[in-house]
ROZA-681464 format. One line per 3 residues: number of its first residue (from 0); their letters; for each residue x, y, z of C-alpha. Coordinates in nm, 2 decimals, padded with zeros to 4 digits, always signed. Layout:
<pts>
NUM> A> X,Y,Z | ...
</pts>
This chain:
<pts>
0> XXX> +15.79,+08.64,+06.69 | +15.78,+08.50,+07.08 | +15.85,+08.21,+07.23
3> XXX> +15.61,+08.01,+07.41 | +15.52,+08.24,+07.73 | +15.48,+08.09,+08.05
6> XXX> +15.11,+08.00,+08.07 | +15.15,+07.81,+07.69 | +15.42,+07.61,+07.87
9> XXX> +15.22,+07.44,+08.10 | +14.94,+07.37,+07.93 | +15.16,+07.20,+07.70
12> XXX> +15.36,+07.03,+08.00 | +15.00,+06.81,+08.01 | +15.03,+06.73,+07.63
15> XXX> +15.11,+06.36,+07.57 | +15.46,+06.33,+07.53 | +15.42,+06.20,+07.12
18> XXX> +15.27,+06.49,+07.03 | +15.54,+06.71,+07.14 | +15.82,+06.49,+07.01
21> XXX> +15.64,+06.56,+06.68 | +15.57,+06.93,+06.70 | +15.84,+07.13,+06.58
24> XXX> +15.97,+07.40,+06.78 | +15.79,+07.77,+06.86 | +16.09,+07.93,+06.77
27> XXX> +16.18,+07.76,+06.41 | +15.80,+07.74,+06.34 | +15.80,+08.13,+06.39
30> XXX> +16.14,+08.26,+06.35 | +16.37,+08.26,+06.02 | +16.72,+08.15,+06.07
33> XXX> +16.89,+08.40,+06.00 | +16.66,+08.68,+06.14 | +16.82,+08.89,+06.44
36> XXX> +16.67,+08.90,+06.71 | +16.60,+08.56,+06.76 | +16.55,+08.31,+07.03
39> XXX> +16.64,+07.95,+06.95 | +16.52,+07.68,+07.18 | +16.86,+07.41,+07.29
42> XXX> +17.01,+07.23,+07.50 | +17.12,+07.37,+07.85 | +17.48,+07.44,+07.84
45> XXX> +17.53,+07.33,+08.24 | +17.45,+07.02,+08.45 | +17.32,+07.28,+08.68
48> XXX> +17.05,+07.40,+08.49 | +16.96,+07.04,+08.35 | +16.92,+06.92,+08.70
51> XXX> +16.65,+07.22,+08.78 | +16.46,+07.14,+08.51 | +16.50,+07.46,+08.32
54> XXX> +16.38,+07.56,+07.97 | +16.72,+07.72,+07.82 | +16.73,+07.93,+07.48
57> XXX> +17.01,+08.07,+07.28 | +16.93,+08.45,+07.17 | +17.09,+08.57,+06.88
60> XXX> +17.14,+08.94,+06.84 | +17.39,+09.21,+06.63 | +17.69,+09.31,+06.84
63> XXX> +17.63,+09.69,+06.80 | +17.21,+09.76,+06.81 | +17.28,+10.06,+06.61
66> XXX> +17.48,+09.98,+06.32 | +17.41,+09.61,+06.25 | +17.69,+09.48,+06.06
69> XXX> +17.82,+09.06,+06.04 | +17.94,+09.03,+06.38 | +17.69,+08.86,+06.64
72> XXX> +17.66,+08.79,+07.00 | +17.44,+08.46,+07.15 | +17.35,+08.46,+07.50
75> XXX> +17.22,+08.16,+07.70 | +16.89,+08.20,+07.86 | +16.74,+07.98,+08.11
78> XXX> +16.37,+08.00,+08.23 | +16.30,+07.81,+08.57 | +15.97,+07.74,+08.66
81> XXX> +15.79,+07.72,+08.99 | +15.70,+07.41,+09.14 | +15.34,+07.28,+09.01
84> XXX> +15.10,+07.36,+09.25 | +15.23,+07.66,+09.39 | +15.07,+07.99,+09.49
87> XXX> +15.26,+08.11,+09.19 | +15.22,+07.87,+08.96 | +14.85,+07.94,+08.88
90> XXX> +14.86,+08.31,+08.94 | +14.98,+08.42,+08.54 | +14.95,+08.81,+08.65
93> XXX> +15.26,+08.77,+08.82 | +15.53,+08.88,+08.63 | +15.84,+08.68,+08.57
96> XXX> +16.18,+08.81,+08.77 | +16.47,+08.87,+08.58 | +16.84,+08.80,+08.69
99> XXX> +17.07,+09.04,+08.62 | +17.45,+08.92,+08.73 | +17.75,+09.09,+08.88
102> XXX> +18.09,+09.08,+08.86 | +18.07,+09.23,+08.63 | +18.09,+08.91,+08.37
105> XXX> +18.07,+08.65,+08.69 | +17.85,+08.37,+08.57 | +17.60,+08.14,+08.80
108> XXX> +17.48,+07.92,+08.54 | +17.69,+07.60,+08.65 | +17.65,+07.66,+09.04
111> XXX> +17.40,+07.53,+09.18 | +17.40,+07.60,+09.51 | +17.42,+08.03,+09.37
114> XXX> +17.07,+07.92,+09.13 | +16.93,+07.76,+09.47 | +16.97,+08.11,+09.64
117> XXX> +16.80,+08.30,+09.39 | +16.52,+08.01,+09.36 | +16.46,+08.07,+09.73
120> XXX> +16.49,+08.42,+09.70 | +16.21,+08.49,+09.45 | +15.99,+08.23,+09.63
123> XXX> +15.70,+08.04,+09.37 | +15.75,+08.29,+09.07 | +15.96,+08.18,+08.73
126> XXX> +16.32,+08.31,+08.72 | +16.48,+08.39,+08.42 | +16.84,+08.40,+08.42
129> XXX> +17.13,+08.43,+08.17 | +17.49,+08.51,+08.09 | +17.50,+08.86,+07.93
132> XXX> +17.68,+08.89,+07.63 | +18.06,+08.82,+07.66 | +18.02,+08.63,+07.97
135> XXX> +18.16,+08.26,+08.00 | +17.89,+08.13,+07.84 | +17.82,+08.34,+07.61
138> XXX> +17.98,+08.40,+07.25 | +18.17,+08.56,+07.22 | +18.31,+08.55,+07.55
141> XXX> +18.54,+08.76,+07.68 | +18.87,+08.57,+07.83 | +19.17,+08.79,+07.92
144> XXX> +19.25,+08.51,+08.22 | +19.59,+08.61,+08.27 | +19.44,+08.96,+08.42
147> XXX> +19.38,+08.76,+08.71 | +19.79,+08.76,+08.84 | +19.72,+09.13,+08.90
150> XXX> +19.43,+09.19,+08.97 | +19.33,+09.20,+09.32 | +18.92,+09.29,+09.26
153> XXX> +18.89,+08.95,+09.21 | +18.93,+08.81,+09.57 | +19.31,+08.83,+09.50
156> XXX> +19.50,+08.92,+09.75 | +19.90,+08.83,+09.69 | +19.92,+09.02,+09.33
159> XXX> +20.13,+09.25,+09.22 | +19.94,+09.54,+09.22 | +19.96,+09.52,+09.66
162> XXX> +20.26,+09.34,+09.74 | +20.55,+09.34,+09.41 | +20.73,+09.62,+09.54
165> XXX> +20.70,+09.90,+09.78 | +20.70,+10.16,+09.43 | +20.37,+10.22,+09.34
168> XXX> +20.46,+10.31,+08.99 | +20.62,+09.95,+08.89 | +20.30,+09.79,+09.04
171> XXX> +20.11,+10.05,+08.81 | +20.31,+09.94,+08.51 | +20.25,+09.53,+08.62
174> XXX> +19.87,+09.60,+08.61 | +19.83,+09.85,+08.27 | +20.04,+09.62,+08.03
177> XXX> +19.81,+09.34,+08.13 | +19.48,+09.58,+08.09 | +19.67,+09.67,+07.73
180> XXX> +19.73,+09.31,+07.60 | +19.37,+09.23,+07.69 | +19.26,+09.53,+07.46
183> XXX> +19.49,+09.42,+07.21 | +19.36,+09.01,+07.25 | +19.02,+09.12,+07.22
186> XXX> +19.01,+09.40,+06.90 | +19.23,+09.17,+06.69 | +18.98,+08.91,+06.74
189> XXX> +18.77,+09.14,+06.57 | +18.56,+09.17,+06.86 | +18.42,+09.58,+06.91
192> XXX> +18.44,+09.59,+07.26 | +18.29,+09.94,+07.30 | +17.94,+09.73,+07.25
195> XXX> +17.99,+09.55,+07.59 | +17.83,+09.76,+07.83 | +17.51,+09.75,+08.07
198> XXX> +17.33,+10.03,+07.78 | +17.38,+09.72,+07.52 | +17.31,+09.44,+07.74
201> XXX> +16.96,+09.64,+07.87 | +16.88,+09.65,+07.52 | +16.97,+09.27,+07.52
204> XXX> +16.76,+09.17,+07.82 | +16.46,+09.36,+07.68 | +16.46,+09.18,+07.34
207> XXX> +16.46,+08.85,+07.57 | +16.18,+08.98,+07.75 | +15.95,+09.04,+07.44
210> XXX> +16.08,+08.71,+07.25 | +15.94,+08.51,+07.60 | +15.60,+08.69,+07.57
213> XXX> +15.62,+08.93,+07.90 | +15.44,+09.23,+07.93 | +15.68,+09.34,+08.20
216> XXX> +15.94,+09.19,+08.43 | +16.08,+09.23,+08.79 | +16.45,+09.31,+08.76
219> XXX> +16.68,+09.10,+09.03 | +17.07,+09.27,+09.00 | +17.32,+09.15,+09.20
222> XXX> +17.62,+09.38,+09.32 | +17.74,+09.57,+08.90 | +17.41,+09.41,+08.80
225> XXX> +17.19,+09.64,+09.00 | +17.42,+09.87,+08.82 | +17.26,+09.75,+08.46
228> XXX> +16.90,+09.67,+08.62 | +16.93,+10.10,+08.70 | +17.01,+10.13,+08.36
231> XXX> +16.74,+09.91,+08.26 | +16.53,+10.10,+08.42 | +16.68,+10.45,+08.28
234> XXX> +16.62,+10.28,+07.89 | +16.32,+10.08,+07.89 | +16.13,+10.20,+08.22
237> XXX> +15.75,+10.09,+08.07 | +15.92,+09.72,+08.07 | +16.00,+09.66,+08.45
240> XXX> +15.71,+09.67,+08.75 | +15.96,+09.66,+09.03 | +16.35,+09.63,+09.12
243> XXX> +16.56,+09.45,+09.35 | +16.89,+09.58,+09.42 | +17.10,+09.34,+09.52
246> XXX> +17.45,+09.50,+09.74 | +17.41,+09.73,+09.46 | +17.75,+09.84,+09.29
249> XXX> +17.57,+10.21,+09.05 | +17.78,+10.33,+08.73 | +17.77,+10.68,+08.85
252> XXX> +17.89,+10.68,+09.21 | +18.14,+10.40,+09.08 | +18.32,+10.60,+08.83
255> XXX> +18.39,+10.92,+09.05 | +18.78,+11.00,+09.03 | +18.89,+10.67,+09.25
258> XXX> +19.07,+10.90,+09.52 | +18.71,+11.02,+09.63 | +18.52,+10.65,+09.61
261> XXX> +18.79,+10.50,+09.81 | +18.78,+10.74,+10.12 | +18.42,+10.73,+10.10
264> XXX> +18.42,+10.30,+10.11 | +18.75,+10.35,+10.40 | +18.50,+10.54,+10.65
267> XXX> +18.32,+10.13,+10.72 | +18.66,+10.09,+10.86 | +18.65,+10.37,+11.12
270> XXX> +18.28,+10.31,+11.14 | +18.35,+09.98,+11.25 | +18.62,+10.09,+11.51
273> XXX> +18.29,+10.36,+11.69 | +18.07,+10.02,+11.71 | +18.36,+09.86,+11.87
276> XXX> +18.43,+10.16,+12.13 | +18.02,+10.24,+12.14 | +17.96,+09.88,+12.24
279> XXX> +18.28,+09.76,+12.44 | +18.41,+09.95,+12.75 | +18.74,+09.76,+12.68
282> XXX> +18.76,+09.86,+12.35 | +18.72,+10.29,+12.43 | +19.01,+10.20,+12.66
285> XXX> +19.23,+10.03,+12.40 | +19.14,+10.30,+12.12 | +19.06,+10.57,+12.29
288> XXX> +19.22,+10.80,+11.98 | +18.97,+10.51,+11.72 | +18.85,+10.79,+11.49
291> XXX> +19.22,+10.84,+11.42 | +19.33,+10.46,+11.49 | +19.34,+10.29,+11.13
294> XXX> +19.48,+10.62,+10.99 | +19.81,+10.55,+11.26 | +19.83,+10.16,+11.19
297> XXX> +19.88,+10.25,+10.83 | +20.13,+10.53,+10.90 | +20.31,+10.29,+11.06
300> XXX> +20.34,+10.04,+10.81 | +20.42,+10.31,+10.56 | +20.70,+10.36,+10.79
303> XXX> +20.79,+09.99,+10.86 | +20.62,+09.75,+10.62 | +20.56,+09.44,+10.67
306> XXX> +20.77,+09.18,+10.47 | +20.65,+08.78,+10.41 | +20.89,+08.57,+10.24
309> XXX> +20.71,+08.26,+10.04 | +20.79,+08.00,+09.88 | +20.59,+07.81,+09.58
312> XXX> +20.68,+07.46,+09.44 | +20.98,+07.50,+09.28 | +20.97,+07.86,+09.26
315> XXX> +21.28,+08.07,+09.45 | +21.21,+08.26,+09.75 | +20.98,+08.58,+09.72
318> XXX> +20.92,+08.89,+09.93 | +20.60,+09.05,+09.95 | +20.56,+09.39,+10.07
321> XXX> +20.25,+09.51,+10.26 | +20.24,+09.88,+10.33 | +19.98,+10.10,+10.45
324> XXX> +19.83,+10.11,+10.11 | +19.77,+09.71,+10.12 | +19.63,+09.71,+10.43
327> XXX> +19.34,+09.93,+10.33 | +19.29,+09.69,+10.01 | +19.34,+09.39,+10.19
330> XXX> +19.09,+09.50,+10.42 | +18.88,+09.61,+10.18 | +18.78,+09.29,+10.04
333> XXX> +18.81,+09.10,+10.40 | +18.61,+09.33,+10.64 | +18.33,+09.08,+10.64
336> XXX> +18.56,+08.83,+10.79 | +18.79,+09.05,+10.98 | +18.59,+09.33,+11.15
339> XXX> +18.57,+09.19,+11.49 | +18.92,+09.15,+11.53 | +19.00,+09.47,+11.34
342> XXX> +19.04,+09.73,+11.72 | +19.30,+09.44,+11.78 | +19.51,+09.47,+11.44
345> XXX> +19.52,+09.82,+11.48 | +19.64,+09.85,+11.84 | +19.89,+09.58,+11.76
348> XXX> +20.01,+09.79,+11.42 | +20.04,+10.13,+11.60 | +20.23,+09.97,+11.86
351> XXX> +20.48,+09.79,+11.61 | +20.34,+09.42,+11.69 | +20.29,+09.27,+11.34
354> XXX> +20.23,+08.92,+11.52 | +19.86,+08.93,+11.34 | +19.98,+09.03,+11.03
357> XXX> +20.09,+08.68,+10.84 | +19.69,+08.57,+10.93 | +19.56,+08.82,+10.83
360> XXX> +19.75,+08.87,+10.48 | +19.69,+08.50,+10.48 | +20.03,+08.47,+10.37
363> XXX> +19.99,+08.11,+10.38 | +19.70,+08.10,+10.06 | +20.01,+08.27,+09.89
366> XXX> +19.96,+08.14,+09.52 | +20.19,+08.24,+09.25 | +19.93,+08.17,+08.93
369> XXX> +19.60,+08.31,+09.12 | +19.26,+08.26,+08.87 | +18.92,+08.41,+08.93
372> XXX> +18.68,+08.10,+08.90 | +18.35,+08.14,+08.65 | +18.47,+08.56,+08.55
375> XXX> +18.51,+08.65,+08.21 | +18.79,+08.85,+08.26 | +18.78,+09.07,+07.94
378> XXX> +18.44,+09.15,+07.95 | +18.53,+09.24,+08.29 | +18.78,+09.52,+08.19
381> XXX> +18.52,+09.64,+07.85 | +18.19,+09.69,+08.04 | +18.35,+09.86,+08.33
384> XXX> +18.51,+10.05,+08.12 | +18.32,+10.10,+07.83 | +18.01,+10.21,+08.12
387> XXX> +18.24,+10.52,+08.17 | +18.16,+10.63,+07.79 | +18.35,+10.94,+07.75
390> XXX> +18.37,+11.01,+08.11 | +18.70,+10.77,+08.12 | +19.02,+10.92,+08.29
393> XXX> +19.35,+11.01,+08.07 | +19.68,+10.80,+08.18 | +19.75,+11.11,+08.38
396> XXX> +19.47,+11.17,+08.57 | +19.48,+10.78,+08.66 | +19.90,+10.83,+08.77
399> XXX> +19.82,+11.14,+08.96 | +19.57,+10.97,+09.15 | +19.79,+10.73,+09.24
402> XXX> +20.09,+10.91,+09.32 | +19.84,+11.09,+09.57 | +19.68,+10.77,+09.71
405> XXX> +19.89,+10.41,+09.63 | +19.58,+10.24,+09.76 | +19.35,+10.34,+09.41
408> XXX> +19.60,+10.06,+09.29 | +19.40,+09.79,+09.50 | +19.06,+09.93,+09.47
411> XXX> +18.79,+09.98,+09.19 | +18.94,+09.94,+08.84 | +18.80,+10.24,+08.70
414> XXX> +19.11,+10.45,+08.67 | +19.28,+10.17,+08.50 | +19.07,+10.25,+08.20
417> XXX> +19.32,+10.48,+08.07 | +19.48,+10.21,+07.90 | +19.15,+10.07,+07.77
420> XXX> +19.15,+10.12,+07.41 | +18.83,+10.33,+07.35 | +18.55,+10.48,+07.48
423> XXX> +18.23,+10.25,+07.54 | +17.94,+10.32,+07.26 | +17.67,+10.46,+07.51
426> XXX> +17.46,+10.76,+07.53 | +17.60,+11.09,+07.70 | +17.35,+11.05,+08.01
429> XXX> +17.45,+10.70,+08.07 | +17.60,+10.81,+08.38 | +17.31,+10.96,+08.51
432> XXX> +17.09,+10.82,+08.78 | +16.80,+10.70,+08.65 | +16.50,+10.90,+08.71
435> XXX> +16.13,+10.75,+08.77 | +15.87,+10.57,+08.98 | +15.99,+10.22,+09.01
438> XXX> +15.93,+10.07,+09.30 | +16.27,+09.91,+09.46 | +16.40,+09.75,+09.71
441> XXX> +16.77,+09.72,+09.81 | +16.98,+09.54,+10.03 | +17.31,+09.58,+10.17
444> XXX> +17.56,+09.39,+10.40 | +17.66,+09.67,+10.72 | +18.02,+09.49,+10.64
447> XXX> +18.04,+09.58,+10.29 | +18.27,+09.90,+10.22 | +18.20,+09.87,+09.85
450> XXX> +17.83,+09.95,+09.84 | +17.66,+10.02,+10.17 | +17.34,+10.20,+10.20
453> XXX> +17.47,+10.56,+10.09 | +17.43,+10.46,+09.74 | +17.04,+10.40,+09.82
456> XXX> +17.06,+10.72,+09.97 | +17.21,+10.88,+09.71 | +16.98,+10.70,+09.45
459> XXX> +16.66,+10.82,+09.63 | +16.70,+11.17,+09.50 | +16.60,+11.00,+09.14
462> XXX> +16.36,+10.69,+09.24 | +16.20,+10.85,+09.51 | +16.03,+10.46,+09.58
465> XXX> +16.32,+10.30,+09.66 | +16.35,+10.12,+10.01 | +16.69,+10.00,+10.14
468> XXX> +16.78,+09.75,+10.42 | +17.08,+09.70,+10.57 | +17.17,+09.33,+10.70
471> XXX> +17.37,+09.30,+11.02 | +17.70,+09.12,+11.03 | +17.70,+09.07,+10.66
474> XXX> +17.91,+09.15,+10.38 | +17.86,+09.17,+09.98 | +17.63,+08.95,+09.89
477> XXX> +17.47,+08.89,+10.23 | +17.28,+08.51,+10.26 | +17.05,+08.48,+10.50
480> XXX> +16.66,+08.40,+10.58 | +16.53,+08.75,+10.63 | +16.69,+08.82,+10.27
483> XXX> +16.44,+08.60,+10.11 | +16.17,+08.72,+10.33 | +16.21,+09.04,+10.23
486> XXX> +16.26,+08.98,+09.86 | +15.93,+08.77,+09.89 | +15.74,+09.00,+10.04
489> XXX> +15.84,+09.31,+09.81 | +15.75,+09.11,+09.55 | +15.37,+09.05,+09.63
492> XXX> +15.30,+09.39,+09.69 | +15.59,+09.66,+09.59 | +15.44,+09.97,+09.64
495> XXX> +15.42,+09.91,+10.05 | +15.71,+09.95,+10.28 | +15.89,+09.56,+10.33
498> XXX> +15.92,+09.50,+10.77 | +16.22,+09.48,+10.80 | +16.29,+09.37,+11.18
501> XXX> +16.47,+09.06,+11.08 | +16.78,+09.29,+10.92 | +16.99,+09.19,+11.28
504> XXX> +16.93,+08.82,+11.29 | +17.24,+08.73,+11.21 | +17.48,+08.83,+11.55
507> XXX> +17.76,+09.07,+11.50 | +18.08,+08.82,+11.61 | +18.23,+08.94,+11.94
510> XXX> +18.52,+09.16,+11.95 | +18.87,+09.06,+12.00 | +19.03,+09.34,+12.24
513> XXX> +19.39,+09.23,+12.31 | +19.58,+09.50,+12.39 | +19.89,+09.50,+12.22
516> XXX> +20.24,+09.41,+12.34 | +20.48,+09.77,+12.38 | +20.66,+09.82,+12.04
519> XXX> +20.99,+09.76,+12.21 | +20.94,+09.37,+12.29 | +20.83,+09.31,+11.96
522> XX> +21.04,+09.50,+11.70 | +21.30,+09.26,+11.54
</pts>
């Protein structure tokens, strides 16, 4: 029971256009319609994918692989073709590559430009990508969108959980009932959300592959789907030939107690400052305390916060509060932007100028009803949390940590799983690294706190033939030429070392060293 594989398809590409319009379908000629699994050719369900010409199939699976029951999940699938004519497009010994996307549950199906990317990326070889079950194109999805207003993983910087109130409890309490009444939206729906996790979805994605007619895949993840491309490769190891890991976000660093992930992502920051004083006279004499520089700014707006008063439409007048604690969250979702003015910020901070601070807050993007475009917000919250299985923290564990460190409140959701419902369905090592002789390539952004090249490090212990690269200047997801280069080239021949010398053509910005005003002509 396959669909048509790839080299079927173009043979039958030169067919004269009657006889296909006559010829039922691979899939209904093969496939009963009620059997599970099963791959249904249809319609594409964006313009995007209709303008690349993809093939795009709905697969129909049980929600829970190991106790089939009447619920069901349908994914979209798209296969994309190379150009005919390319060095690819002859070659059928090359194996398809598999996209495996982040967010987790951020879909690229109607964005072009993101499809474009990956095109480029994987040079003359078909790409096969899809929503994952409970993604926004997917069915069931997964909407909880009013977790957006607090949740400030999603790009989201004016929420409650940083600036509501200066108590770290209350903004606690503004983000857990909202994680609560998405648990509640989702279960009553009947929907078993402990299914919704990458051990599912790898069991998902291999189905796909044998129902298209590939031997074997390369895996493509981007950021939480490298996560699920490592458990791919943990589960169904003799169905992969190689890995890309995209800025690769892994289950098991990720779901440390968030205290020691978060000091572990803050060190880019004080890295950053030793590039700054390594590479700038000025700097070493503006900061010449910089290992302990951030540390002061953010004692100092512990001590003093900085308040912003906004206004929205017809909304009163609002303060928002940025303490210490937001400025390591802010930062730590704008460090690709900010870095080179960052020895600047700090100076200013320590020496009680907040001139910068407004900018940098962006105070003036302040939007009361945030929303976190293409994310299916629900699945979201269940495969993060259901990929911590039984390893999930207890409400206290999750307050303790943040009465010891307000700044978890900004950073990874995992603690906030202690007011997830349940415990994902997955297997006790699912937490484990996964151990074998893929070959894999991954790439990081040197701006990046979340997931720099110490998770390769750490994830060579296991996969002993993984290669990592980090990409000057860049952040999470980092776009540029030697990217595609080096994805190319990894995939033609895997098992040899990738060159790397283009990782620094993209120049680091220059610094901004402005030494600060004294604290006396600027506090109010």
């Amino acid at each position: 029971m396959r669909i048509i594989p790839t080299r079927q398809r173009l043979l039958l590409a030169a067919l004269p256009a009657t006889l296909l319009l006559t010829a039922p379908s691979h899939a209904q000629s093969q496939q009963e319609e009620g059997e599970l699994p099963r791959l249904d050719s249809t319609e594409c369900p964006t313009e995007a994918l209709r303008e690349l010409d993809a093939s795009c199939y709905s697969f129909h699976a049980p929600e829970n692989w190991n106790a089939p029951g009447d619920n069901r999940v349908t994914l979209p699938v798209a296969v994309i073709e190379p150009e005919p004519g390319g060095e690819q497009a002859t070659n059928t010994e090359a194996p398809p590559v598999f996209f495996f996307p982040g967010g987790p549950g951020f879909s690229s199906l109607d964005n072009r430009e993101y499809l474009e990317q990956l095109l480029k990326d994987v040079g003359e070889r078909t790409l096969v990508t899809m929503d994952h079950r409970g993604f926004p194109h997917a069915d069931p999805a997964l909407e909880c969108p009013d977790y957006a207003a607090v949740s400030p993983y999603h790009n989201i910087l004016h929420t409650p959980a940083i600036t509501a109130s200066l108590d770290p409890m209350h903004r606690l309490e503004l983000i857990t009932s909202e994680v609560e009444a998405c648990y509640r939206k989702l279960s009553e729906a009947g929907i078993d959300v402990a299914q919704y996790n990458a051990h599912a979805v790898s069991r998902d994605v291999d189905e796909i592959r044998q129902l298209l007619g590939y031997e074997q895949i390369d895996a493509f993840g981007s950021s939480t789907g490298s996560g699920t491309v490592a458990s791919f490769i943990q589960y169904h190891p003799e169905s992969i030939r190689a890995a890309i890991f995209g800025w690769p976000w892994f289950n098991h660093l990720r779901n440390r107690p968030p205290v020691d992930e978060l000091y572990t992502a803050k060190q880019a920051f004080t890295d950053t400052l030793a590039l700054c004083a390594a590479e700038d006279e000025a700097c070493r004499e503006m900061l010449p305390n910089w290992m302990q520089a951030f540390d002061r700014a953010r004692r100092t707006l512990d001590g003093r916060p900085f308040v912003a008063h906004v206004t929205h439409a017809e909304q009163d007048d609002q303060a928002l509060y940025f303490d210490g604690a937001a400025l390591i969250d802010t930062l730590y979702l704008t460090l690709a932007s900010d870095y080179a003015e960052l020895p600047s910020l700090v100076a200013d901070i320590e020496a009680g100028d907040y001139s910068r601070l407004a900018e940098f807050f962006r105070i003036e993007d302040y939007d009361p009803e945030p929303e976190a475009p293409a994310y299916a917000l629900g699945y979201f919250l269940a495969h993060v949390c259901s990929d911590m299985g039984s390893n999930r923290p207890s409400q206290d564990d999750s307050i303790a940590a943040v009465q010891r460190e307000p700044a978890v409140l900004g950073f990874e959701p995992p603690w906030l799983c202690a007011w997830w419902g349940k415990d994902g369905d997955v297997p006790a090592e699912h937490n484990d690294p996964p151990v074998g002789e893929t070959p894999a390539l991954a790439i990081h952004g040197q701006m990046d706190p979340c997931c720099g090249p110490r998770w390769s490090q750490h994830l060579q212990r296991t996969l002993p033939n993984l290669q990592y690269v980090e990409m000057q200047a860049l952040g999470h997801n980092p776009v540029n030429e030697c990217r595609s280069t080096m994805i190319q080239a990894f995939l033609d021949d895997p098992h040899s070392p990738v060159d790397a010398s283009c990782h620094d053509e993209v120049e680091r910005d220059p610094w901004v060293v402005e030494p600060p005003a004294t604290a006396a002509e600027n506090r109010p």
